[in-house]
N, C-alpha and C positions, 0 to 999 in steps of 0.2 A: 619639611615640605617634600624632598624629592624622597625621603623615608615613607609616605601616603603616596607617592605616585607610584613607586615598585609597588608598592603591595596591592594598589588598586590593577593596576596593568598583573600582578600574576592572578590576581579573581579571576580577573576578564579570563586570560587565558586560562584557567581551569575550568572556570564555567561552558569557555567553547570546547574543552575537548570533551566533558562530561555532559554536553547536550547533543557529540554526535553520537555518543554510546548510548541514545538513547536504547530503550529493549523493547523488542521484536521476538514475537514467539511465531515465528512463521511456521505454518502447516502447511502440505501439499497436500491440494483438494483435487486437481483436474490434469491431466498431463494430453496430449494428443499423442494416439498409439503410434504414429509412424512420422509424428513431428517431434522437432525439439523442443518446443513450448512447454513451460510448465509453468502451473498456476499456484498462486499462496493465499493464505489470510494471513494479516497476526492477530490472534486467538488475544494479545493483548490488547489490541486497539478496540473492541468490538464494544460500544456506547451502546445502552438502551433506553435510549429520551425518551420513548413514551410507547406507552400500551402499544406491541406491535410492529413496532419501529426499529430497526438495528441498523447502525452506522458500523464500516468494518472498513480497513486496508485493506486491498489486494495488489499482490505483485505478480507481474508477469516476467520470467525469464526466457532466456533460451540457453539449452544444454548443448555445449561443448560434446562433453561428455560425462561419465559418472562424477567426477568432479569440480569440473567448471562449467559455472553458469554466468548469464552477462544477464545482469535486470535491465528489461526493457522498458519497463513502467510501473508506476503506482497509481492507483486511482483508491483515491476516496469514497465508497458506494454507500447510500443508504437505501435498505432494503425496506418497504411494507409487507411485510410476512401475510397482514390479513388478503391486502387487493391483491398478491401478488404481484409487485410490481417495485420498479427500482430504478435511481437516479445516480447521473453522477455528482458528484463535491466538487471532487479537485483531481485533476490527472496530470500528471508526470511523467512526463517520456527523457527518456535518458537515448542519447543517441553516442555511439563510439566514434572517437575520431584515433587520427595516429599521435594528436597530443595528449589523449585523456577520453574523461568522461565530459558531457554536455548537457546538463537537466534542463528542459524547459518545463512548467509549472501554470496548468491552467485551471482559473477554477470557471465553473459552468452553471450553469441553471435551468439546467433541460428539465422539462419535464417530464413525470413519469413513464417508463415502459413497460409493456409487460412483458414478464420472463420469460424465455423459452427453457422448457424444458431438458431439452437436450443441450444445453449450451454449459460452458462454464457458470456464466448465472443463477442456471439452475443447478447444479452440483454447489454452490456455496449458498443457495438461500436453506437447503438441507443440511448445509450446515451449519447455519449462524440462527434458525428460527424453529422456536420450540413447536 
């Protein structure tokens, strides 16, 4: 009996540290020239449920500098390629304290907007929509 509980409890714990690796192919799509902000997709998250339709990650950070960045958030977006137009999922904002990191985790149901051109949204609906 306590031989099936080790081995249950090291699953457990391997399955959690192999589900926070999950993988992430993050690309930077959008930076603002005279801000720290930088935008991501992960090219591996990107679902195509139907004619039109792409669901993608996006992460926003902010740079330090050339090598450190603090992610500020993740949202969940799914984009209509045809209406031009896009929702959020789910958004994540990560806030810094002096103990750590703080994820809060919202999901939404707005509905759709339409893109602006000029915005990050629109530098990633060029890239996520054929």
């Amino acid at each position: 009996m306590i031989r099936i509980c080790v081995v249950l409890i090291f699953a457990l714990v391997l399955s959690t540290m192999f589900a926070s690796l999950e993988a992430a192919d993050w690309k930077l799509f959008y930076q603002i020239e005279q801000g720290p902000q930088k935008y991501y997709f992960d090219k591996e998250s990107i679902v195509r449920s139907q004619k039109g339709i792409v669901q993608v990650w996006q992460k926003i950070t902010d740079a330090q500098d050339e090598e450190n960045e603090i992610e500020k958030s993740k949202t969940h977006i799914e984009i209509n390629c045809r209406s031009k137009s896009y929702r959020v999922l789910e958004d994540e904002k990560s806030e810094s304290t002096g103990e750590g990191a703080n994820t809060q985790k919202h999901s939404t149901t707005k509905s759709s907007q339409r893109i602006a051109w000029d915005s990050a949204i629109g530098v990633l609906w060029t890239n996520v929509c054929p």
